[in-house]
N, C-alpha and C positions, 0 to 999 in steps of 0.2 A: 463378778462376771468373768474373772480370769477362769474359773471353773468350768466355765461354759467353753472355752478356746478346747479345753483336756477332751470333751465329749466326743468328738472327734470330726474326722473332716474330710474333703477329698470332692471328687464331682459328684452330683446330685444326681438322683435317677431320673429319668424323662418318662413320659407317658406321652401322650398325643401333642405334637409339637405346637405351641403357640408362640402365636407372633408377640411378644414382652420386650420391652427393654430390659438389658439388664441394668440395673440399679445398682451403686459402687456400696459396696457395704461400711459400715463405719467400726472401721478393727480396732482394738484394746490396747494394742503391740504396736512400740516405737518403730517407726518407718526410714528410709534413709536413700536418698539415691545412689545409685549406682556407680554415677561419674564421677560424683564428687570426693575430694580428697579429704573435707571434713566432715562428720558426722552433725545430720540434723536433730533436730529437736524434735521430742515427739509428737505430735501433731495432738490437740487436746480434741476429745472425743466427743462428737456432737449427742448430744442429751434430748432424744428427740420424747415429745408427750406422748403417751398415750391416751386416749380424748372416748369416752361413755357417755352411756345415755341412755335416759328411760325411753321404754317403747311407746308411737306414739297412743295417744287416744289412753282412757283409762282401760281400754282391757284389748288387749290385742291376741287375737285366736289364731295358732298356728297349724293348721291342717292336721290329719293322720298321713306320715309320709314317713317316706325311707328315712334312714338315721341321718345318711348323710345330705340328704334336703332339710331336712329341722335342725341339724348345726348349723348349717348357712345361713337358716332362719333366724336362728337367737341370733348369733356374729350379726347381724343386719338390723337387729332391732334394739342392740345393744352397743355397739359398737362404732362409735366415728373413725378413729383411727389409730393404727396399730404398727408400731415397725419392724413388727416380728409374729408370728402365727406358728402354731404348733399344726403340724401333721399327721397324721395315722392312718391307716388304712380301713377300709370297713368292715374287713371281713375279719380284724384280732382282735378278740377281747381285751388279752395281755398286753397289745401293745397302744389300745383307746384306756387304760389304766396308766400306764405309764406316760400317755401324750396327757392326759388329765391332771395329771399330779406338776409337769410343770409348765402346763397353760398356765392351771390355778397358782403355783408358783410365780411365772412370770408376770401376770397379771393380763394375759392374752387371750381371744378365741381361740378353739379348739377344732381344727374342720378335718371331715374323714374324706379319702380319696379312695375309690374305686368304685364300684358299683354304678349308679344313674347320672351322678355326679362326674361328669369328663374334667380334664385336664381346661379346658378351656373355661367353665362353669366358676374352677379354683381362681387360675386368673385374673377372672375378672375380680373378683370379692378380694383378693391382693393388692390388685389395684386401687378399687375403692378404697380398703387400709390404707394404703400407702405402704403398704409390708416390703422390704426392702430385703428381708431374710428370714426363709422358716427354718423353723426348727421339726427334721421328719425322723417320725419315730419308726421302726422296722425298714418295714419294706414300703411303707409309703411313696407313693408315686406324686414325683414334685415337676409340676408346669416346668417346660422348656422356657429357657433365661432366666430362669428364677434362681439365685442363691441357696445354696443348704447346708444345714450343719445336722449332721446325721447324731443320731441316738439309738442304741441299744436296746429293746425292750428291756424292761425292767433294771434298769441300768441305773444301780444302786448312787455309789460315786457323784455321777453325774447328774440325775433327776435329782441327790437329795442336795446337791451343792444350790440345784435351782431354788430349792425348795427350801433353805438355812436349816441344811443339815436334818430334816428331822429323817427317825428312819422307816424301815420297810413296813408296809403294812399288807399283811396277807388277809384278801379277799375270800372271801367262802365263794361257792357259787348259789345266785341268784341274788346277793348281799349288792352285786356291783352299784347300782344305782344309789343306795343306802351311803355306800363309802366315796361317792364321787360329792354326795351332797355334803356329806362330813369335811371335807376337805377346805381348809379356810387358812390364807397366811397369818402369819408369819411362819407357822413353823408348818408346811405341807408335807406329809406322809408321801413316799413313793410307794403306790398302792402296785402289789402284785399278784396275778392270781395265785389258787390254791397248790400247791406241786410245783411253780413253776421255779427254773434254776435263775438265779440271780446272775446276772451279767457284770462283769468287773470293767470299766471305762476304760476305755484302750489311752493308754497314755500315749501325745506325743513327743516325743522324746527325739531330736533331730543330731543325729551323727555329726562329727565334727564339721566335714566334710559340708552337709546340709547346713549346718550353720554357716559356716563362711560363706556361703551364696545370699545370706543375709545382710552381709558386714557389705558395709564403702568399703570400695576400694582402696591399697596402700596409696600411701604418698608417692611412694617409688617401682617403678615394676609395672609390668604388665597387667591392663586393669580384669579382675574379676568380670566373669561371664555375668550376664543381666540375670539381677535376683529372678526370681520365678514368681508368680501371682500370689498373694497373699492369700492365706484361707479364709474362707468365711468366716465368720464370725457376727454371734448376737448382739447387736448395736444395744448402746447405753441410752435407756430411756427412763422417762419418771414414770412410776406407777400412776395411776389414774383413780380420781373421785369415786366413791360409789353413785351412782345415777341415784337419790333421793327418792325416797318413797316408792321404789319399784320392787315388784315382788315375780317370781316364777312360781309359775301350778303346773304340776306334771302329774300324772296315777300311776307315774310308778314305771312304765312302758322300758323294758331296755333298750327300744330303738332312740329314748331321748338321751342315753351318756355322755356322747360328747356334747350336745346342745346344754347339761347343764352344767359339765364341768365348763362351759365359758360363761354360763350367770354368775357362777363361783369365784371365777377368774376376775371377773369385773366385781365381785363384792355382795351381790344379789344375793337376798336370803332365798333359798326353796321351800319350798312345802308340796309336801309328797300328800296328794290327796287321792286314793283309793278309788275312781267311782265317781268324779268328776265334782264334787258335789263340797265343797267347805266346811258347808255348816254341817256335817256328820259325824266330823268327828271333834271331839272338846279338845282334844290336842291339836287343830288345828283352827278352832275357834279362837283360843289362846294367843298363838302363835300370828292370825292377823289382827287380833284385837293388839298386840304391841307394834308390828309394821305398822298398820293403818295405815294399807298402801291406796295411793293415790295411782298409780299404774302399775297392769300388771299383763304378764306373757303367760299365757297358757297354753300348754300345750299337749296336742290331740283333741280329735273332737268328740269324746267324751265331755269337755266341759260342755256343751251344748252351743247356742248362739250368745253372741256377744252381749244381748239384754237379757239374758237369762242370766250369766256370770256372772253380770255387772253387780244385777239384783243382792245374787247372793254373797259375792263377797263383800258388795258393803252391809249388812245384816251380819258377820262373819267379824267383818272389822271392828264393832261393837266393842266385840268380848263378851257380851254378853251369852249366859247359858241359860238352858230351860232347866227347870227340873230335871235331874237323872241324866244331865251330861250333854254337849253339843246344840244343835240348834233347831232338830227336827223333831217332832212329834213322837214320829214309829220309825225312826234309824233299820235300814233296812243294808248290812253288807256284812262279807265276809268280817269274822274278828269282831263286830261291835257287838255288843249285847244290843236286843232289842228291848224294847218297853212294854210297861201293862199299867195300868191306871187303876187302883181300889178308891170309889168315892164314896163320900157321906152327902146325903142328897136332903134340900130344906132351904129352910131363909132363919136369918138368923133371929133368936128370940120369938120363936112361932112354933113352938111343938106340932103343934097339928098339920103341919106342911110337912113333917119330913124329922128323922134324926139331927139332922143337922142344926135344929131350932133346939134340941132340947137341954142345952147347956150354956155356960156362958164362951165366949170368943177360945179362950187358952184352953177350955176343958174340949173344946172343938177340936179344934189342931192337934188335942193329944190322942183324943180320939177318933180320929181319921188315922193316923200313924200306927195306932194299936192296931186298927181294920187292915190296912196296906201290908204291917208284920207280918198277920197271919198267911200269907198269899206269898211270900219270899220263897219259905223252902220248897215251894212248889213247883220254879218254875228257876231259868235260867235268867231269863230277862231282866233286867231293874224292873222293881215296881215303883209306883210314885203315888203316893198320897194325893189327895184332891177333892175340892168341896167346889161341889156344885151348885150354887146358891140359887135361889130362886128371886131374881132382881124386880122380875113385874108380875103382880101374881094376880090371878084372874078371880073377879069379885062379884059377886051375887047383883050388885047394883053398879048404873050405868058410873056414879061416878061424877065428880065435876064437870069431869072433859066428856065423858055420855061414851066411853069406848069400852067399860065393861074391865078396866083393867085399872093396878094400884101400881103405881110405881115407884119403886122406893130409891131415896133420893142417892146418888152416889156417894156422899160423903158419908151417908151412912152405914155404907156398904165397906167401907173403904179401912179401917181396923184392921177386920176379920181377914181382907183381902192381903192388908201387909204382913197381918201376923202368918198368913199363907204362905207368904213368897219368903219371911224370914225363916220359915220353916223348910223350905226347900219341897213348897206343894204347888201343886199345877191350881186352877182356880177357873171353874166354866159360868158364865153369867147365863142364867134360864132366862128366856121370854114366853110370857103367856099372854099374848098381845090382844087379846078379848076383840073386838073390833076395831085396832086399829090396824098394824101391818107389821109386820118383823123389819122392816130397814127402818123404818121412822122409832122403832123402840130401841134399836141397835145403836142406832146415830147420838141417841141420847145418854148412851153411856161411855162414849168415844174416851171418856178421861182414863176410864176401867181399863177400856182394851187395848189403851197404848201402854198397859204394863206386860211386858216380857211375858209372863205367866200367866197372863189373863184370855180367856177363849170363850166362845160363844154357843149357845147351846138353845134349839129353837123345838118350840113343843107345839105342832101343831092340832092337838086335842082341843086347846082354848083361843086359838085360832078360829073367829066366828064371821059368818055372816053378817050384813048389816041388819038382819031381822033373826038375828039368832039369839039365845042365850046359856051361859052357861048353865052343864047338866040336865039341862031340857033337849041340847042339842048337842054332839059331840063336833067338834071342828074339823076342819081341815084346811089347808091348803092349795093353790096349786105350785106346780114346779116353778115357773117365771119368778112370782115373786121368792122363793128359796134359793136362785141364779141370781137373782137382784140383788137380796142382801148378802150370798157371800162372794159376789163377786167387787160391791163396797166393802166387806171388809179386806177381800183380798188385796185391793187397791191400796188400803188404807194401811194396810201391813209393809206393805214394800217401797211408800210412800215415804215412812218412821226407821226403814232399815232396822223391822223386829224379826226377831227370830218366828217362825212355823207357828202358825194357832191353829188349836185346833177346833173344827169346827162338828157340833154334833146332831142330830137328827132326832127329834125323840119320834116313835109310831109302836102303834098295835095294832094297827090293820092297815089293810092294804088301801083303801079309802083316803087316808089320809093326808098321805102327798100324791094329790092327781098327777099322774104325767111322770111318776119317779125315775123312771129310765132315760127321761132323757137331761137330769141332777146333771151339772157339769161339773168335772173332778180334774179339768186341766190344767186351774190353777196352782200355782209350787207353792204359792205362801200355805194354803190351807192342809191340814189333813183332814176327811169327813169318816165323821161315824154317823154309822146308822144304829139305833140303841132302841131295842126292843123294848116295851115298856109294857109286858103282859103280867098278868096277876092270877094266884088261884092256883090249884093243883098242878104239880108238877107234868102228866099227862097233855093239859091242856097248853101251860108255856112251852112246853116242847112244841107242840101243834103250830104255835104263833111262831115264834123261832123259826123254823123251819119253812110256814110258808110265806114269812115276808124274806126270807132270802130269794124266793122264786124269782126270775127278772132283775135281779139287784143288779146295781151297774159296778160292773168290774173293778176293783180297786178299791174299793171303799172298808172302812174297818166296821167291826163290831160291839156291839153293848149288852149288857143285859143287867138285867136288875133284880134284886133281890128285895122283898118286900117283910118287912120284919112282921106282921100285923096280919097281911093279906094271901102271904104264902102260904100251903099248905101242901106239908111241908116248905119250910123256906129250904134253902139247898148250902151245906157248909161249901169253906173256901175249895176243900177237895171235890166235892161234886162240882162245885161252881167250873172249876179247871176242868173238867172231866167235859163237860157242853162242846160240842164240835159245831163250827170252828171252835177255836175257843176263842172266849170275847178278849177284845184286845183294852173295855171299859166293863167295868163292874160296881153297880152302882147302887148300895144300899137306903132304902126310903124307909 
């Protein structure tokens, strides 16, 4: 602390005057009065706490606001009490870098002065610290009656003596954010920008002269003039707890710097999320799957509402990843790769349904991998392997249960499905629900789709009437019941804290799903595809392609399917890529 007395000293600047006490600061430096003939003892140094704390509630949303309202904000939601506060101004970069390095240093908020932020705004939030003396970096403008102990911009010396010595670290520009979340004691970098000159700590150094206005007076002799006011100085406090289980989400915004060089300062991990959004990126899925925070400060309203965050970072919290990375379906931001899906389409041990019957489990998996290979150099995105099983398959007779439909039991299913997921394959359950309903054949599989990898995939061709049958009749649906069953599974997704399923659509005509434009796609757990299932010459699949895009509802992905047996020509991986859009699922039967 003696290092902090060198940084220097003198009267603090004022801005708009407020009415403060001033508070007696608690000095380093042996004291002595004036009158007396012998020298006192040095007064020991009161050790005040510094006192943190998670924000309340598990997810606390901090508006989009100036920089220097979202400091004040974290200091407030993280902050009980503090007896010393860093200062900066708003409008330096150079000098919210060097107020950062020994916030985080000192273990204190970091709050900016000027802009919407008045003198009296400071004040108050001082008060509620109990801050007794800041610490103002440049030109920072400090509340009238307030104590200060001034700091140099990038003032090597002194930030890194706060800081135990570590030393400079030169910022790039745009990086600032990057290097404020880096910052972590014991050993704090005093971060400077790119070009800028380093400031050498103004020593003080007291003339003889000045010293003796320090000393008692002699025994004998006329007594010395009354010492002069002590300077400021950073009172000795105990560093403070990390607040448990609390976490900071910012995207990155430079107006959050100082707000999270004081989550820093208090111990708070960050995580810089791009886009508001957690589960996007695997490095940040990671990253809360080890906090497994219990409360968290976000900030900007990019994260969305506070039940929408919630959702996602406990899903986030897991650690759990999908296939090909992170926790969404179709990753859709700057920097991430996007996704593409190659499946093998069938039920297992059933050739006649599809590829995917025609081998056993492990020659499956190997050949779904080989199909997904092909499609690599073709595109920039991950692709991901994936078998789309056919779980209820639609049967020429009514059946026990008289609904036209076979369903195969889940544990039999369930193999194929893990050797799936140890493969690092996505995995879609078909329903061909004959007369009964897609939610009541969904619900029946509830063990399936509470695995991470497991997504849902609904065929409304066998989808029948109660007086219908299959091949005599082709099926359909209406929309309600396709809202019904994915807005149970959506529930049922954020219920479990699973990551994104996706959910798929099979049609060939527009008949199909009655009412398709008005499919709801608001919910965040799901991603839907709409997956063409046309067959027969290239001419005509194009025909279908195209006109069930007509009316599609906005947002939805794409399918198409390749038919080993029924195409004519079937279309290679390159042609397949070559289909505009291009299909975001590629499904060979």
């Amino acid at each position: 602390m003696a290092a902090l007395v060198a940084l220097g000293v003198g009267a603090c600047t004022t801005g708009t005057p407020v009415e403060r006490a001033p508070s007696p600061s608690v000095a380093l430096s042996a004291t002595a009065s004036p009158t007396t003939a012998t020298p006192t003892a040095a007064p020991t140094p009161l050790v005040v706490p510094v006192e943190t704390r998670p924000p309340g509630g598990p997810v606390t949303l901090v508006p989009d606001a100036d920089p220097e309202t979202t400091a004040m904000a974290a200091s407030r939601a993280l902050y009980v009490h503090a007896p010393t506060v860093v200062l900066a101004p708003v409008n330096d970069v150079a000098a919210q870098l060097t107020g950062a390095s020994a916030a985080v240093g000192l273990g204190v908020p970091l709050l900016l002065t000027g802009g919407t932020v008045v003198g009296a705004d400071v004040a108050v939030e001082l008060d509620r610290l109990g801050a007794d003396v800041v610490l103002a970096v440049g030109s920072a403008v400090v509340p009238a009656g307030v104590a200060a102990v001034q700091q140099a911009v990038g003032d090597i010396p002194g930030a890194a003596a706060i800081a135990s010595g570590a030393a400079a670290q030169v910022v790039e520009p745009g990086l600032e954010v990057a290097a404020v979340v880096g910052l972590a004691r014991p050993a704090v970098a005093t971060l400077v920008v790119q070009g800028q000159d380093v400031a050498a700590a103004p020593a003080i150094t007291p003339t003889p002269q000045d010293m003796s206005l320090w000393l008692p007076s002699e025994p004998t002799g006329a007594p010395r003039p009354p010492r002069p006011p002590a300077p400021p100085v950073v009172p000795a406090f105990s560093p403070a707890a990390t607040p448990s289980g609390t976490l900071v989400l910012t995207d990155g915004a430079p107006t959050h710097l100082a707000a999270l060089a004081t989550a820093r300062a208090a111990g708070v991990p960050v995580q810089v999320v791009p886009g508001g959004d957690p589960r996007l990126f695997a490095t940040a899925v990671d990253a809360l799957g080890v906090v497994r925070p219990t409360a968290v400060l976000a900030l900007g309203s990019v994260f969305g509402t506070p039940e929408l965050l919630a959702a996602r970072v406990a899903a986030a919290a897991t650690g759990v990843q999908l296939p090909g990375g992170g926790q969404l379906v179709f990753p859709t931001a700057p920097g991430v790769p996007g996704k593409r899906y190659v499946a093998l389409y069938g039920s297992p041990g059933t050739p006649g349904l599809g590829v995917l019957g025609e081998q056993d489990d492990a020659a499956t998996v190997a050949r779904a991998e080989a199909t997904a290979a092909e499609y690599r150099p073709l595109t920039t995105d991950t692709v991901v392997p994936t078998l789309e099983i056919i779980a209820t398959v639609a049967s020429a007779g009514p059946g026990s249960d008289g609904n036209y439909s076979a369903e195969r039991p889940p544990a039999e299913l369930r193999p194929l499905i893990d050797a799936a997921g140890a493969a690092g394959m996505t995995v879609l359950l078909d329903l061909q629900p004959g007369r009964t309903d897609f939610l009541t054949q969904a619900q029946q599989y509830a063990e399936l789709l509470a695995l991470p990898h497991v997504g849902l995939a609904l065929d409304p061709e066998w989808r029948l009437a109660p007086d219908q049958v299959h091949l005599r009749q082709i099926g359909s649906v209406g929309i309600d019941e396709i809202n019904a069953t994915a807005a149970w599974l959506a529930d049922f997704t954020r219920a479990r804290a699973l990551p994104q399923k996706m959910l798929v659509l099979h049609e060939f005509a527009p008949r199909m799903i009655v009412d398709r434009e008005r499919l709801g796609l608001s919910r965040d757990e799901l991603a839907v595809v709409l997956h063409v299932d046309g067959q027969g010459g290239q001419p005509a699949k194009a025909g279908t392609w195209a006109r069930l895009q007509e009316g599609a509802p906005a947002g939805v992905r794409w399918g198409w399917k390749n038919f080993y047996d029924e195409d004519s020509p079937m279309l290679d991986p390159i042609q397949t890529m070559a289909v505009q859009p291009i299909p975001d699922l590629v499904t060979y039967q």
